[in-house]
Steps between C-alpha positions, in 0.01 A plus 500: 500500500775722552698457187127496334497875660868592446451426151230691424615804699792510268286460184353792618791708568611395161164656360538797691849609354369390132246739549682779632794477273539643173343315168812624293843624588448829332122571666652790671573672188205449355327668853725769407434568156078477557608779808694760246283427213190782614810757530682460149378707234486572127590850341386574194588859367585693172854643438651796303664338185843450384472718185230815510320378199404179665202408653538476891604148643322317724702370755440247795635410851465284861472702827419431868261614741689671796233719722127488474186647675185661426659791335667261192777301447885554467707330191902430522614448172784576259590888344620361183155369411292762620648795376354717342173283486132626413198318501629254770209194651620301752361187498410335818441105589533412120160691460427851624665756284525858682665838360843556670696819588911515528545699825883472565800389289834424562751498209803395710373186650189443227272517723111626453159482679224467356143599667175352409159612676410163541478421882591254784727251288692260656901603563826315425724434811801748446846278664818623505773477214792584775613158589472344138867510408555245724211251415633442112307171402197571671182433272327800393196555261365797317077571416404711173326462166709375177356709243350483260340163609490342182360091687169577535422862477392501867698760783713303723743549768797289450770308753851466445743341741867500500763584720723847641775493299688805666456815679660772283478900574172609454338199358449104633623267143288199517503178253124491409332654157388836479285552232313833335220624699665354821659793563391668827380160654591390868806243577395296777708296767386166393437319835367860673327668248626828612614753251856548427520682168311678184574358193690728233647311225723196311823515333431547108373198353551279811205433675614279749678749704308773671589794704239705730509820749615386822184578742671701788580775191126483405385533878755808519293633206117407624642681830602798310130454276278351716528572871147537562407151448753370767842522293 
C-alpha cells in the first residue's frame, strides 16, 4: 500500500512539473515577441525627391512606442527616414492608420520622435545599452516591417534573431539582417525583452550585419525631447 501510494505521489509530481514547464525551449521568446508586438509600428510618409523634376517618394519605416496616455502617443524612430517627411500615417497593431507629426530630430545620433494622437498604447521596456560591451554573444532580436511586403500583401511585423557582434562608438554591430523599412525598429535583449537599441542601418549590400543606436544615446535624447512623459 505504501509503494502503491509512493508511486502515485511521484506520478503526480511528475505531472505537476510537465505542466508547469515550458512546451518549447524558445516559449519565452515567443511571450516576448506577443508583449512588444502592440508597441512596434509602421511609418508610412512621402519624401522630397532626389532630382526637383521628380515626383515625391514615398518612403517607409519601423518605430517604437516609448510614452503613452490620454493625451497621444510618443514614436522613437530613426532621422534618416523621417526627414523631411509629409503626409506621414502611422500604422498601429497592423491595422489602425493615424496621421503623425515629427516633433524633435536629432541629426548627430539619428534620432526622431514621432507623435500620433492616438491614445493609451502599450510601451516598450527601455534597458540599458551601458553594460553591453561586455556581453558580446548574447542573443539579440530586432521588430519592424520589411517593406514592401511583397508574400501576401498583408502588414506584418517581422522577427529577426541573431547575436551582438560588438559594441563600437556610437552604435551596437550585430550579426542579424536589416532590411528596408526596418529602419527605426527596436533591438531587444532576447531572453529580457528590454530595449537596448534603435535600429539604423546595414553595411551596403550585406544584409546580414546590422548596426543600431545604442539606447542610453536615445534616452539622453527623449530626456532632452520628452521630459514630460517621465524621461
Amino acid at each position: 500500500m505504501i509503494r502503491k501510494r509512493m508511486l502515485c505521489g511521484l506520478a503526480c509530481a511528475a505531472a505537476l512539473l510537465c505542466a508547469c514547464a515550458p512546451r518549447y525551449p524558445d516559449d519565452r521568446l515567443v511571450s516576448i515577441v506577443q508583449k512588444l508586438k502592440p508597441s512596434v509600428v509602421m511609418l508610412a510618409m512621402r519624401l522630397p525627391p532626389e532630382h526637383a523634376s521628380d515626383a515625391y517618394d514615398v518612403s517607409f519605416a519601423s518605430g517604437s512606442v516609448v510614452a503613452s496616455g490620454a493625451w497621444g502617443s510618443d514614436i522613437l524612430t530613426v532621422r534618416h527616414a523621417v526627414r523631411g517627411a509629409w503626409h506621414m500615417f502611422v500604422t498601429v497593431g497592423n491595422t489602425h492608420k493615424v496621421p503623425g507629426k515629427v516633433i524633435a530630430l536629432d541629426p548627430v545620433n539619428d534620432i526622431a520622435l514621432v507623435r500620433i494622437a492616438r491614445p493609451n498604447l502599450p510601451v516598450v521596456a527601455l534597458g540599458s545599452s551601458g553594460e553591453l560591451a561586455t556581453q558580446t554573444g548574447r542573443e539579440v532580436a530586432l521588430m519592424g516591417y520589411p517593406i514592401p511586403d511583397e508574400i501576401d500583401g498583408g502588414l506584418r511585423t517581422s522577427l529577426v534573431t541573431g547575436t551582438l557582434s560588438a559594441v563600437r562608438k556610437n552604435a551596437l554591430e550585430m550579426s542579424l539582417a536589416v532590411v528596408p523599412g526596418e529602419s527605426g525598429g527596436p533591438v531587444f535583449l532576447a531572453d529580457t525583452g528590454e530595449i537596448v537599441g534603435v535600429v539604423e542601418a546595414r553595411i551596403g549590400e550585406e544584409p546580414s550585419i546590422g548596426f543600431a543606436l545604442p539606447i542610453d544615446d536615445a534616452k539622453r535624447f527623449l530626456h532632452r525631447y520628452d521630459a514630460q512623459h517621465g524621461f
